[in-house]
N, C-alpha and C positions, 0 to 999 in steps of 0.2 A: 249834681246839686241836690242839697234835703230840701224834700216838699214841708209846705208847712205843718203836713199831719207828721209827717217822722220827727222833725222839730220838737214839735210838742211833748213827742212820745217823750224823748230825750230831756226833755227838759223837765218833766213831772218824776220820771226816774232818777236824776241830777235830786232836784227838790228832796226825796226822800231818802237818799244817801245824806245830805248833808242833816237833815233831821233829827235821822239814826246817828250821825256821828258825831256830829260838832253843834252842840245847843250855843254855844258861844259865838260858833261862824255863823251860825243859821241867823242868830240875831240882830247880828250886825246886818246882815244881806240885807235882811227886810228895809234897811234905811236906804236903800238903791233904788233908783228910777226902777221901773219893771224891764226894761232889756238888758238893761247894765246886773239888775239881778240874781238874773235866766243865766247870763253870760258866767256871773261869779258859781251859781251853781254847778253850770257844766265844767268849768274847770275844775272844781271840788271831787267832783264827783270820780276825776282819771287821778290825782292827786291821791283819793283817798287809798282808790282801788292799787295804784301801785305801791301805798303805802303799807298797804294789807300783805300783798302778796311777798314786800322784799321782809317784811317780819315774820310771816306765818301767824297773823288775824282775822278777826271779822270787826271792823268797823271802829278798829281803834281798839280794839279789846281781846284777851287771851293771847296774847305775844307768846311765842314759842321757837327757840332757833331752825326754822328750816332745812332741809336735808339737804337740798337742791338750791343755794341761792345762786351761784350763777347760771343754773338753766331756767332760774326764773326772772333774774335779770336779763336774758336772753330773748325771752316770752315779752318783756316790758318793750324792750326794745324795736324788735320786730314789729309787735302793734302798733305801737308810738306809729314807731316810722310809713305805717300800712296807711293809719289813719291821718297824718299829715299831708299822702301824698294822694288824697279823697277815695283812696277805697275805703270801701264798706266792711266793718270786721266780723260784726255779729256781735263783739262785744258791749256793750252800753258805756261804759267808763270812755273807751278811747273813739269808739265817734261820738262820742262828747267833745274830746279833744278835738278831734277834727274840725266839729261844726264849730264851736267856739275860735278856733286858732285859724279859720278861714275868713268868719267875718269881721274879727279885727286886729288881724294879719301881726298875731305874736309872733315876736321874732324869735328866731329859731332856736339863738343860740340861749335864751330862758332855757326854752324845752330841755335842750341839750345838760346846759348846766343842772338842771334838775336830778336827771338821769344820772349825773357823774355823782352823788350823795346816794343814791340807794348802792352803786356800784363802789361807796368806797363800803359801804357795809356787807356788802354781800361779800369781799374780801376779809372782814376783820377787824378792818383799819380803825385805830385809837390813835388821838391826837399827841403830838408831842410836844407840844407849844401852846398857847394862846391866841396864836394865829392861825395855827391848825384847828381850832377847835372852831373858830371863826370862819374858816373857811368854808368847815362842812356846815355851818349855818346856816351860811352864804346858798351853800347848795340844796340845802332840803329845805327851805324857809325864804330866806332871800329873794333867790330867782322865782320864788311865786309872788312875792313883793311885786318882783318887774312886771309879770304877768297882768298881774291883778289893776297894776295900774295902767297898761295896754288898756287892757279891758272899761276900765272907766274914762276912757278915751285919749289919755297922754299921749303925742306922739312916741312913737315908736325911737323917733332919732332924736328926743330930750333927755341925754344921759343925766343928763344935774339932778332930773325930776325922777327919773327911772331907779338910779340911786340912792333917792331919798329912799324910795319904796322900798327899793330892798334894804336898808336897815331898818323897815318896819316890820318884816318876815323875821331878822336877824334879832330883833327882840323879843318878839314871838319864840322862837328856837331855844332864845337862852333860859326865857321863865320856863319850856318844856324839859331843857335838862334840870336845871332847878329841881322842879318838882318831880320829876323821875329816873333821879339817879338808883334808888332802892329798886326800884322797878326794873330799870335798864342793868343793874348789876347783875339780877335775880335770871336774866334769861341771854348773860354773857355779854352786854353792850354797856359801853364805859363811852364817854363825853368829857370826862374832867379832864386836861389835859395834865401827863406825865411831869411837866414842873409843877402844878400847884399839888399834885400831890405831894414829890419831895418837899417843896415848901412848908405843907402842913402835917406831912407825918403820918402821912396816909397808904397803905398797903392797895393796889392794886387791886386785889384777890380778897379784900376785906369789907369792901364800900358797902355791904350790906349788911355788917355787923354791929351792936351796939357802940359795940370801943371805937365805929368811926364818927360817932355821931357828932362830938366837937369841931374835929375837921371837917367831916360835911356842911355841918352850922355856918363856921366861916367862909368856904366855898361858897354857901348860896348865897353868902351877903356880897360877895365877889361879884356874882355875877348877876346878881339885883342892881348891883351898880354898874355894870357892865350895860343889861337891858337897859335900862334909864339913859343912858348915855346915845345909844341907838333910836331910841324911840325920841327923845329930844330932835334927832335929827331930821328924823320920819315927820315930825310936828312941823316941820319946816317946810315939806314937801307936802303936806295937804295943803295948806294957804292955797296952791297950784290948782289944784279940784275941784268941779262945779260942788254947787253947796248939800248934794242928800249924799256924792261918794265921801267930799271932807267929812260931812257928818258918821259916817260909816266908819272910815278910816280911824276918826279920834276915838270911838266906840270902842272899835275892838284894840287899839291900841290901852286906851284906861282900863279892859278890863284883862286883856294879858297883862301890862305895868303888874295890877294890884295883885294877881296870881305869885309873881315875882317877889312881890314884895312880900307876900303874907306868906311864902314858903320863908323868906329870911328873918321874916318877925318871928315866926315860931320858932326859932331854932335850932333843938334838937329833936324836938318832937314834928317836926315839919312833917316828917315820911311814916308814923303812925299810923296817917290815913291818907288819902289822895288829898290834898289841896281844889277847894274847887271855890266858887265865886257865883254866891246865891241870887237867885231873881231877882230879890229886892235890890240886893248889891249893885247887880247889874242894871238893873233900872234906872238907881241914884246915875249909874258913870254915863248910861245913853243920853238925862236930861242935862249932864254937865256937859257931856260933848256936843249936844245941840248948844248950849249956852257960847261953848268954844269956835265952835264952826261957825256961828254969825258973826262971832267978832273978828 
């Protein structure tokens, strides 16, 4: 069992992980009762870190293809499974996981599905569908959906609810390829699936090039519509949630949404620069989403 001093530790380390890496998750947290927010952290914090490891980053940034990604999927693994099953790793990221996924008994097969998205990347794997590209989603975004809403107390066994959640990860996922297909081209990782590229006349081998910027254009309007559609659903599944996680919830949902959308409002110029969604901006969506969550 973690004493309440190791807790702590873990939890001010969680805090500043998510700091360093997500100003937009960090934000949203803050509108979480204080256990439920400790709890959002520490899962962040094993999330971030295996996210680091299966790209070759530090904290979201300087992406680089790895030499070793399934001996480092292997490493993720291992841990995972070290720290779910209450040993001690020495890590901070996965007895993070541990202490979080013990006191409010994530179920397992989240974790699991998580894992199966770094593992389609550490193979290579590009989508060939639309449903493929959904999938992996599903897996690096989604399944933290289900989590997240464990965590703010959903039963464990309310698929309907658990559901919802994960198509609020799943529209989260779609505005990050959105906005980082340039990005993801530039260090060998592709998200747009193999028919819309034929669809729109787009080269594989080219996504980073000026001559794709039309195709791309219409892609992100594709999948701005695609997010909105998910997150529609996810609005449906906070009504479910005491009132500071709802508030939370519609938070980070309006300000992924508008990331979405302001990559597809720009349209060829979208990848120029990183897309991002300033304080103020963010401010305006936190007091609409209080306005939303009491209604």
């Amino acid at each position: 069992m973690t004493s309440s001093v190791e807790r702590k530790l873990l939890v001010a380390e969680a805090e500043a992980v998510i700091q360093a890496g997500s100003k937009s998750f960090r934000l949203a947290s803050r509108l979480f009762d204080r256990t439920t927010r400790q709890r959002a952290w520490l899962l962040y914090a094993w999330c971030r870190h295996c996210d680091d490891l299966s790209d070759g980053q530090s904290l979201g940034h300087g992406a680089h293809p790895p030499a070793d990604p399934e001996a480092r999927l292997a490493s993720i693994r291992d841990c995972t499974a070290r720290a779910l099953a209450g040993e001690r790793t020495g890590s901070v990221p996965f007895d993070a996981l541990g202490l979080v996924a013990a006191e409010c008994r994530i179920p397992r097969r989240y974790i699991d599905d998580h894992l199966e998205g770094y593992a389609l990347d550490a193979k290579g794997w590009v989508p060939a569908t639309e449903a493929d590209m959904l999938r992996y989603c599903y897996h690096v975004a989604g399944a933290v959906g289900g989590m997240m809403a464990v965590i703010m107390g959903v039963d464990p066994d309310d698929g309907e609810t658990l559901g919802r959640a994960a198509d609020l990860g799943i529209a989260f996922q779609l505005a990050n390829i959105a906005r980082d297909i340039c990005e993801d081209a530039a260090v060998g990782r592709r998200y747009l699936p193999d028919s819309w590229l034929s669809e729109l006349g787009l080269s594989a081998d080219a996504l980073g090039d000026s001559a794709s910027r039309p195709g791309l254009a219409m892609a992100s309007r594709r999948l701005a519509a695609l997010a909105e559609h998910y997150e529609s659903s996810a609005r449906i599944g906070a009504r479910r949630l005491p009132f500071r996680s709802r508030w939370a919830v519609l938070a980070a949902a309006a300000i992924y949404g508008a990331i979405a959308r302001k990559v597809a409002d720009q349209g060829q110029a979208a990848w120029d620069r990183r897309t991002i969604i300033g304080k103020r901006e963010k401010l305006g969506h936190l007091a609409r989403a209080w306005r939303d969550a009491r209604a």
